[in-house]
MARFITI-453430 format. One record per residue (C-alpha): y negated, x, z negated. Coordinates in steps of 0.05 Angstrom, whole numbers, padded with zeros to 5 digits, always signed. Layout:
N
YXZ;...
END
This chain:
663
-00439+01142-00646;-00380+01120-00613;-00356+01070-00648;-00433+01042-00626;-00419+01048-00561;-00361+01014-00568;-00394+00957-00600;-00448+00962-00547;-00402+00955-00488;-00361+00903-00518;-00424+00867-00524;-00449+00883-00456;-00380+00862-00425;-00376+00789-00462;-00455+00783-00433;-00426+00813-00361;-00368+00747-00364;-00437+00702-00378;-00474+00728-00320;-00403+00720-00273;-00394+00653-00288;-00467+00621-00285;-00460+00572-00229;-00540+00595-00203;-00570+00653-00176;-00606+00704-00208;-00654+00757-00198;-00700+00808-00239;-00762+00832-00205;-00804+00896-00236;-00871+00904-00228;-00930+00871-00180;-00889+00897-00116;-00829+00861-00142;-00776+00913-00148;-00703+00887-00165;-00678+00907-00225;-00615+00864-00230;-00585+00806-00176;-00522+00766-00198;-00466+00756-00163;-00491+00684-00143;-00546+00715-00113;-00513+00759-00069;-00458+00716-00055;-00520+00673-00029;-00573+00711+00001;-00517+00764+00027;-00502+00843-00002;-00558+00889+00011;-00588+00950-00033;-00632+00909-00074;-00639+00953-00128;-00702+00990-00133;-00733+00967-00066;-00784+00919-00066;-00778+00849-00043;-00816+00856+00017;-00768+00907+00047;-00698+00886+00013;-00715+00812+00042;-00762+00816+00099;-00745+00745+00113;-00768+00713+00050;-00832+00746+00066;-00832+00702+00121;-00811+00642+00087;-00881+00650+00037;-00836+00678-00024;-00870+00739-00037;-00946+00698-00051;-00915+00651-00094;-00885+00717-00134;-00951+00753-00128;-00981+00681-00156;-00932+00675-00221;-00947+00752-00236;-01024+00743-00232;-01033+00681-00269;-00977+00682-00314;-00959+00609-00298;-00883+00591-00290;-00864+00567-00212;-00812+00514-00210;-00789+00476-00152;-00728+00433-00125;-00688+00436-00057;-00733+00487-00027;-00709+00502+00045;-00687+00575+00059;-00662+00619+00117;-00606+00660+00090;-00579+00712+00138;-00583+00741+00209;-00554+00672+00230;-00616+00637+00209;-00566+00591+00171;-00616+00534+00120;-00592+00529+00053;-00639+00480-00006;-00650+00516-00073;-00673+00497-00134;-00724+00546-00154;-00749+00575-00224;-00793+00638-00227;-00815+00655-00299;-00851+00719-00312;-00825+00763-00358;-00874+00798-00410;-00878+00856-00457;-00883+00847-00536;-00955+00870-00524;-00965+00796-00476;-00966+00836-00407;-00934+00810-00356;-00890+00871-00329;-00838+00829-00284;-00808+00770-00257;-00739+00728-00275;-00709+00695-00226;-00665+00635-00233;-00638+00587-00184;-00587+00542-00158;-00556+00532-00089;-00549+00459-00071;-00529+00459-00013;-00459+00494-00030;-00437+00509-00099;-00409+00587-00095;-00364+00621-00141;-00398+00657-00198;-00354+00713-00193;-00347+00754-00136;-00365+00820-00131;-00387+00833-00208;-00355+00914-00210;-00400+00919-00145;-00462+00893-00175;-00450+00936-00239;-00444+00999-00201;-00513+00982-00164;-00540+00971-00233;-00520+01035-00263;-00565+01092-00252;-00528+01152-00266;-00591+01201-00284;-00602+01163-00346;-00578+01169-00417;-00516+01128-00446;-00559+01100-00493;-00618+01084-00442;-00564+01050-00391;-00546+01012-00461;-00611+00995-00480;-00627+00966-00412;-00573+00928-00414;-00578+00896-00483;-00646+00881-00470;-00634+00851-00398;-00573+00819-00428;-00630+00788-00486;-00673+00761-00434;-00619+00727-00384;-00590+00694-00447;-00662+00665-00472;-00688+00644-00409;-00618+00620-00377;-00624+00540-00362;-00553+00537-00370;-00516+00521-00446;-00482+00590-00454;-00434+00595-00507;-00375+00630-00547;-00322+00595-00567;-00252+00606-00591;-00195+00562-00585;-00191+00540-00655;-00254+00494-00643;-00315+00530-00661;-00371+00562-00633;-00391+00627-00645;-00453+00634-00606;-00492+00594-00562;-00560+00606-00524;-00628+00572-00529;-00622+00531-00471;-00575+00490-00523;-00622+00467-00568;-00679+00457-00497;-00629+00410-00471;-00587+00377-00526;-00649+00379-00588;-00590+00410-00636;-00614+00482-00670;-00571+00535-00668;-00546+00529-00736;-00519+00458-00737;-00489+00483-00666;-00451+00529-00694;-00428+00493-00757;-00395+00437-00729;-00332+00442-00685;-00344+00431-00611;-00306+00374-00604;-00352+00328-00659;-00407+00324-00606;-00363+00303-00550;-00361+00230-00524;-00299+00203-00565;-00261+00179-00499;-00285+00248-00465;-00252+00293-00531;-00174+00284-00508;-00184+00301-00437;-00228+00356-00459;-00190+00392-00507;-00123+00386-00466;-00154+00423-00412;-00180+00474-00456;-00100+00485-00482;-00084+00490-00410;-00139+00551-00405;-00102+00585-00465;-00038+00583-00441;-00048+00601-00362;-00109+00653-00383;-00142+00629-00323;-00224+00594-00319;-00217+00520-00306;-00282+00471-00296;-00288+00403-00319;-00338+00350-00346;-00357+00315-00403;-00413+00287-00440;-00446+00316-00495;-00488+00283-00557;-00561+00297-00559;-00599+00299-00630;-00631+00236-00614;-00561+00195-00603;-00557+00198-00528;-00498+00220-00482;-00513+00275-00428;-00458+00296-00371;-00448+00360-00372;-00412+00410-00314;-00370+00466-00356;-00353+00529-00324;-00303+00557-00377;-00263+00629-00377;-00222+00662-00424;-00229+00733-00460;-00177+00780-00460;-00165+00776-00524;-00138+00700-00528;-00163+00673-00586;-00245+00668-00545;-00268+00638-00488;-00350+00632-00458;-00365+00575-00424;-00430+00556-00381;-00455+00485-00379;-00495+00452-00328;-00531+00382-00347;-00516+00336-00291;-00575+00299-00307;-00625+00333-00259;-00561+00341-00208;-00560+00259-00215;-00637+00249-00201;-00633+00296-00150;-00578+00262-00120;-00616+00184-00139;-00672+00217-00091;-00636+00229-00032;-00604+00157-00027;-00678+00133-00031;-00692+00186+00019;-00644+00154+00056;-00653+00087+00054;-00727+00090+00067;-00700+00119+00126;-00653+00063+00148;-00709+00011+00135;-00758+00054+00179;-00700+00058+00233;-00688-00027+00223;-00761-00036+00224;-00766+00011+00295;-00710-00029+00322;-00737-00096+00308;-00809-00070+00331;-00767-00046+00401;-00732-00115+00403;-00793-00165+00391;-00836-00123+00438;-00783-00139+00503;-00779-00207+00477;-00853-00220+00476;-00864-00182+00547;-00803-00222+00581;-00815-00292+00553;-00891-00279+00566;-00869-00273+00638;-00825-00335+00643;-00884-00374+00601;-00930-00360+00648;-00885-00375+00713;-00870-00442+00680;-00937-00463+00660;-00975-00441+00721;-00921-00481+00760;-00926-00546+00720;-01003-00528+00726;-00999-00527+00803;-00962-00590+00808;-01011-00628+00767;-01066-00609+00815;-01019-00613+00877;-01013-00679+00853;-01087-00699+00840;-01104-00674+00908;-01044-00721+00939;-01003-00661+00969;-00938-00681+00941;-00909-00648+00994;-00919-00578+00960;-00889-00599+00893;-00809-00581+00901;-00836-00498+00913;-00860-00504+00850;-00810-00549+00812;-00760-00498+00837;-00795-00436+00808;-00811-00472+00736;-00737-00486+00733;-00719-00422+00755;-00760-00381+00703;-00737-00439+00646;-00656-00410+00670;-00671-00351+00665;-00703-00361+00591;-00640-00389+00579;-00602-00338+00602;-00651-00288+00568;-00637-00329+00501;-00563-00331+00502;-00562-00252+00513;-00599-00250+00455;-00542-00297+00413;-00497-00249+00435;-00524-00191+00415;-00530-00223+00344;-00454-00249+00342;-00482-00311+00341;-00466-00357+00403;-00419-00410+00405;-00350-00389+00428;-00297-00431+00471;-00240-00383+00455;-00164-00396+00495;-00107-00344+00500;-00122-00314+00568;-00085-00268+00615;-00135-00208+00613;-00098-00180+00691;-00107-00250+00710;-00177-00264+00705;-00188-00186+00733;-00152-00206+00792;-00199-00261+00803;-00263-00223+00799;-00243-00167+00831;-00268-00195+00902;-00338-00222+00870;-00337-00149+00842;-00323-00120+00915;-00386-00162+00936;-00426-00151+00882;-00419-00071+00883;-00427-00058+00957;-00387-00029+01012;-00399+00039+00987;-00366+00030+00922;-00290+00034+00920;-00268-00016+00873;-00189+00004+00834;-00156-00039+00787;-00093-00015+00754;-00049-00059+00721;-00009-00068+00653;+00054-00102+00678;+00068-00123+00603;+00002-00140+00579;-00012-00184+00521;-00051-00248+00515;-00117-00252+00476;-00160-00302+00440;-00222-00299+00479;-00276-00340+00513;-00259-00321+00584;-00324-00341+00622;-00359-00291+00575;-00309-00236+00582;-00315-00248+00663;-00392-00240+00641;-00383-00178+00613;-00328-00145+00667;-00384-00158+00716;-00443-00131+00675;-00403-00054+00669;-00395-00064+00740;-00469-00071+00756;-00485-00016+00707;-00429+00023+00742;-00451+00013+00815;-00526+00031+00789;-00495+00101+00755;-00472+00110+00828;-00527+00106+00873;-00499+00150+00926;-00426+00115+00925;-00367+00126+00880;-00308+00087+00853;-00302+00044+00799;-00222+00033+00775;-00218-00026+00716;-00148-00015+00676;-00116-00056+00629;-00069-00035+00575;-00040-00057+00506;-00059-00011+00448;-00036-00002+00377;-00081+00021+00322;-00055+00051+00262;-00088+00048+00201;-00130+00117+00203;-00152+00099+00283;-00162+00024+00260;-00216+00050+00215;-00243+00099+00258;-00257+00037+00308;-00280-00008+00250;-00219-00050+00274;-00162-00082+00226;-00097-00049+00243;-00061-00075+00301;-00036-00091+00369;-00099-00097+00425;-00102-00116+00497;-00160-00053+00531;-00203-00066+00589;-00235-00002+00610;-00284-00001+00666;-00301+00071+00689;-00335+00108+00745;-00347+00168+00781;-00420+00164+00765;-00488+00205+00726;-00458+00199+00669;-00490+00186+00593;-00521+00240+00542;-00496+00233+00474;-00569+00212+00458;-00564+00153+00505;-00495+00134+00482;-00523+00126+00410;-00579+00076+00438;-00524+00035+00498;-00516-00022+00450;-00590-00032+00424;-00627-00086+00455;-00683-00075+00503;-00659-00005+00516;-00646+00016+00585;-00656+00072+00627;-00673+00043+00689;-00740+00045+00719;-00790-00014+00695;-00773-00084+00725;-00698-00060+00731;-00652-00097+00686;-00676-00122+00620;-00634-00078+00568;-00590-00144+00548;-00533-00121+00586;-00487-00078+00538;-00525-00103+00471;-00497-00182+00494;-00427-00152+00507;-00429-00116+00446;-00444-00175+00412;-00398-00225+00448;-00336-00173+00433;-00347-00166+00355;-00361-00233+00360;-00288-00238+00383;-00251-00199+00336;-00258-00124+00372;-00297-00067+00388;-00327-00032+00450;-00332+00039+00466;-00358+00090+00516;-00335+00160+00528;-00382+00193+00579;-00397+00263+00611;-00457+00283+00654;-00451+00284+00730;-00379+00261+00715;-00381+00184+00700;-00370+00139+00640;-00317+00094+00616;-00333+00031+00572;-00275-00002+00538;-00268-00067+00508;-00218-00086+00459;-00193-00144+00437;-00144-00174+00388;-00073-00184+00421;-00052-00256+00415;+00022-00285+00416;+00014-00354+00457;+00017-00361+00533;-00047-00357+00572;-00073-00421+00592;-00100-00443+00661;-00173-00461+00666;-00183-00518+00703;-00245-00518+00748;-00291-00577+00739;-00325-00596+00806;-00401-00590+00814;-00421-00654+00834;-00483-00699+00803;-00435-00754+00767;-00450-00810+00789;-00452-00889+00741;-00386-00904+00716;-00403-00941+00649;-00355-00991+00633;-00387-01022+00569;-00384-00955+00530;-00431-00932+00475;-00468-00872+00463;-00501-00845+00390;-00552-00799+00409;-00573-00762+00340;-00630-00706+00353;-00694-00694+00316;-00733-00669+00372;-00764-00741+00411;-00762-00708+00482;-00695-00678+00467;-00677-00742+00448;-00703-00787+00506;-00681-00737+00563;-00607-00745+00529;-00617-00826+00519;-00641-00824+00591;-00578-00794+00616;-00530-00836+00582;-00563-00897+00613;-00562-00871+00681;-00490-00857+00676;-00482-00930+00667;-00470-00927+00586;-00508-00955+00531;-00539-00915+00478;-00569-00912+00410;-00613-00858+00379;-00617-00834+00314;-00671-00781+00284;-00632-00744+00228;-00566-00752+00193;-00579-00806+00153;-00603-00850+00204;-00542-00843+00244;-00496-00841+00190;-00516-00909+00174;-00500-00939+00246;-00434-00900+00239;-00426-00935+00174;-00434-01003+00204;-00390-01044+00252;-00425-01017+00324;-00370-00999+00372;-00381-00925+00385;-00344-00889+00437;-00381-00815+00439;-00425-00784+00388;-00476-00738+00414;-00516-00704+00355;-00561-00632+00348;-00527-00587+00301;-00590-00563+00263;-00616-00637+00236;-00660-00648+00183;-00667-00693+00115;-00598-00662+00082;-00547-00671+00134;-00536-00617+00187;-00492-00642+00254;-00432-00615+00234;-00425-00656+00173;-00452-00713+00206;-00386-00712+00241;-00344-00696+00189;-00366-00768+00158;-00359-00801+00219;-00289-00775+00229;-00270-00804+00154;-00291-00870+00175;-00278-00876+00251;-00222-00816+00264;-00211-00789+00337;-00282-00801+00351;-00307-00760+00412;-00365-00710+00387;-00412-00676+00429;-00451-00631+00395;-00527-00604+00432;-00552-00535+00392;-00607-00493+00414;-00576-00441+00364;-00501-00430+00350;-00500-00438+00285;-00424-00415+00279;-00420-00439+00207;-00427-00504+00223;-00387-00505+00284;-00316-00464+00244;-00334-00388+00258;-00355-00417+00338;-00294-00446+00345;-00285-00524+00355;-00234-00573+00331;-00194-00619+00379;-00241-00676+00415;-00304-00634+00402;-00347-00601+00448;-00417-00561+00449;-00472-00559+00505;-00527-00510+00492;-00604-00518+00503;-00629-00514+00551;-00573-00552+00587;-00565-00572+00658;-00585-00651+00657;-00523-00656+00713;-00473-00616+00666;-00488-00650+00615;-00474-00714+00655;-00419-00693+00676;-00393-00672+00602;-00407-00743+00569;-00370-00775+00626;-00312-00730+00618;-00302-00739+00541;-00314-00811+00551;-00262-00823+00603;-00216-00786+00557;-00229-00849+00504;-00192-00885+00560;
END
């Protein structure tokens, strides 16, 4: 009788190190009021230590009562019918904290086919948790002290029997000499191999060959330290595939055994496959919103400026039929005022995208502060202190300075309107030095960088609104106040540029925007202004190519040249012009639309006039930066850019410059 016992606890201890180290949770209900008979450690180490044992589910877990779990149970012991499910969300604890299972109940039957319980098996993936914590604890809530020896034995042998059959997980004896000396059903359910040819081949032969090594060195390891390790490997199938496998292996006391549990990664990988689908369906439904938000203020403010234009071109025709010239200019004025501010709308928009055509020049960022501060002053109102604080020692940068002037005075709009009872808005400058861990933080290179901040005593942002500054269209001023364009074109003008903007914000505090950009090593250079008069005819003889495919493009350009005195010649595409360029005309400025059709785009149109005729002036006329074609938006020496739609006079006034340069 004893040495039984002996046998039987020996037995019941090797099952006891299964049950520790099973990755998942499990759980045996008794009877149609669910009763716990057994939890593992998983399963309190999960769903938190209570008396279990003996109570029903309804009381021992009031909150999966809540949560539906009890009529699933009550469904799986009525029917008979397994219940499996995957990342089932929980509540776990008085803290309400959410956990995802995955989720097997499988009634448990007598040898006369009634069903008398319910196993429970499960894993936690949200957080894997140890497998063995608290197993003397659990054993002394399993023990009942008014039975038998043998009863408590017989319990446990046949409790032991069922976790081992119905276990998901490859359970397994093995000792170190390479062999298996048991292994559980779940082997033969996942791999196809029976339990004899399991057991008759060493381990290793069903390992992937470059997986054996590794495998088997970490296994020597696990002799020698006599403590569990966990790897992975993949593992043959019967029908010549590979499976990865996640191996929870201990060793016995002994040191000649070890059990190991094995997880197949497989469902782990789908699950895992799902969730980035999950996920990108997501993105695509957040792109798609966007896009819907960003064509929707484009079609309600160019439907606006349509209709101002038309219905002014409209008036003048009839003003016209009905002789009253004298009423014309009102309405000339307010069709070329709605076609600016399309403009205007437009390049906001090439911004935002990164895609406008730069003029970039090392510039002295305190400089051109210290010029705007007193249109700022004006701009922001008496009741709005205006601070600027210097860098003494500030760095040049590479920038297009008009646009960063365009920018300083956008935050200080959207600063004024944060403080509509008064405040102050100080603009500092600094140099700053990313390191390579802050550099990625800012999606920034590592580096030196000249900061503009811009910040005010204002309403302050909400994280929520902080997330959506930089989106087009989004604003939250009232309707018919400010179009949204603001901090998207910024945004898009300073990535453009090589840097990054960034707003720290606090309610009924203020904000602070920052802009950085890339230091640069050459001295700033002095902007010379160019006087805004209507040129007037200085043509001495000089020639003009005109190359555009649009005819009223075209003859507005043509028209131009010729009133400035110079000849010109027109061209529709690239070929066309390619062969005057080709031939003996003098030429003295090229003037050609970057997007051309019929093979040749503008940019490569002067390229090839450059072989033949270097030095040539080039003007080019885009409607769309197309920064490709134009170096990254940046322009080689005697080249220029104008961009539709252009001021007739500054365009005048352009040809004539780069003209008199040929001089």
């Amino acid at each position: 009788m004893v040495l039984a016992e002996r046998r039987e606890t020996e037995a019941n201890n090797r099952q006891r190190l299964f049950l520790q180290q099973m990755p998942g949770f499990v759980a045996v209900l008794a009877g149609p009021d669910h009763r716990y008979e057994y939890v593992n450690d998983s399963h309190i180490a999960l769903f938190g230590s209570r008396d279990f044992i003996g109570m029903p589910i309804r009381q021992a877990s009031p909150e999966r009562v809540r949560q539906g779990f009890v009529e699933r149970l009550d469904s799986v012991y009525a029917t008979g019918e397994p219940f499996r499910g995957s990342e089932i969300p929980i509540q776990i604890g008085k803290d309400g904290s959410e956990h995802f299972v995955d989720l097997l109940f499988q009634p448990i039957r007598h040898e006369n086919g009634q069903i008398t319980g319910i196993f429970i098996g499960g894993y936690d993936v949200t957080q894997r948790v140890e497998a063995q914590r608290a197993l003397k604890e659990s054993e002394m809530r399993l023990l009942d002290l008014n039975r038998t020896l043998e009863e408590r034995v017989a319990e446990r042998t046949a409790e032991r029997d069922r976790l081992w059959t119905l276990s998901e997980d490859m359970l397994a004896r093995a000792d170190f000499s390479g062999m298996m000396t048991a292994v559980s059903p779940s082997w033969t359910r996942v791999l196809g191999w029976p339990e004899a040819e399991l057991l008759k081949r060493p381990y290793a032969s069903f390992m992937h060959p470059d997986d054996e090594a590794p495998t088997l060195a970490g296994l020597a390891r696990m002799g020698e330290t006599m403590r569990p390790t966990r790897f992975e490997n993949r593992i043959s199938t019967r029908d010549g595939q590979w499976k990865p496998i996640e191996w929870t292996v201990a060793p016995e006391e002994d040191g000649v055994n070890f059990i190991a549990v094995g997880r197949d990664l497989n469902t782990v990988k789908a699950q895992d496959a799902e969730l980035a689908a999950v996920q990108d369906a997501l993105r695509q439904s957040q792109k798609m919103e966007a896009v819907g938000q960003l064509t929707g203020g484009l079609a309600h403010d160019f439907n606006n400026l349509l209709a101002g234009i038309s219905g002014s071109l409209e008036m003048m025709q009839t003003r016209i039929a009905q002789g009253r010239v004298d009423e014309i200019e009102r309405y000339m004025v307010g069709a070329q005022g709605a076609a600016k501010r399309a403009a205007a709308l437009t390049h906001r928009l090439l911004a935002f995208s990164r895609r406008q055509t730069l003029a970039p020049k090392p510039t002295d960022v305190n400089r051109l502060v210290e010029g705007m501060v007193e249109l700022i002053e004006r701009t922001v109102g008496p009741q709005i202190e205006v601070r600027f604080v210097t860098n003494a020692g500030l760095s040049t940068t590479l920038v297009d300075a008009p646009q960063l002037e365009n920018a300083l005075l956008n935050l200080c709009i959207n600063a004024r309107d944060a403080m509509p009872d008064g405040g102050r808005i100080t603009i500092e400058t600094a140099n700053t030095w990313f390191d390579d861990q802050v550099a990625r933080q800012q999606d920034l290179p590592a580096g030196e960088y000249v900061s503009m901040c811009v910040s005010d005593t204002g309403t302050g942002m909400t994280s929520d609104v902080i997330e959506k500054a930089f989106d087009p269209f989004f604003t939250t001023k009232p309707i018919g106040v400010g179009t949204g364009l603001g901090l998207s074109m910024i945004y898009g003008f300073v990535r453009q540029s090589g840097g990054q903007v960034r707003i720290r914000s606090k309610i009924d505090t203020g904000s602070t925007v920052c802009i950085y950009l890339p230091a640069h090593m050459t001295a700033a250079v002095d902007e010379i202004e160019v006087a805004k008069e209507i040129p007037q005819p200085s043509g001495a003889g000089e020639t003009v190519l005109v190359i555009d495919d649009e005819p009223l493009v075209r003859m507005l350009i043509v028209d131009v040249v010729e009133d400035l005195g110079y000849a010109a010649i027109e061209a529709a595409d690239g070929p066309q012009g390619m062969k005057i360029l080709n031939s003996d005309t003098k030429i003295d400025l090229l003037v050609t639309d970057v997007g051309l059709p019929n093979g040749m785009n503008g940019r490569q149109v002067a390229d090839a006039a450059r072989e033949r005729r270097p030095g040539l002036k080039v003007l080019f006329v885009t409607g769309y930066a197309e920064n490709a074609v134009l170096n990254q938006g940046q322009l080689d020496m005697g080249m220029d850019v104008v961009t539709k739609p252009f001021d007739m006079d500054a365009l005048a006034a352009k040809i004539t410059a780069m003209i008199k340069t040929n001089a």
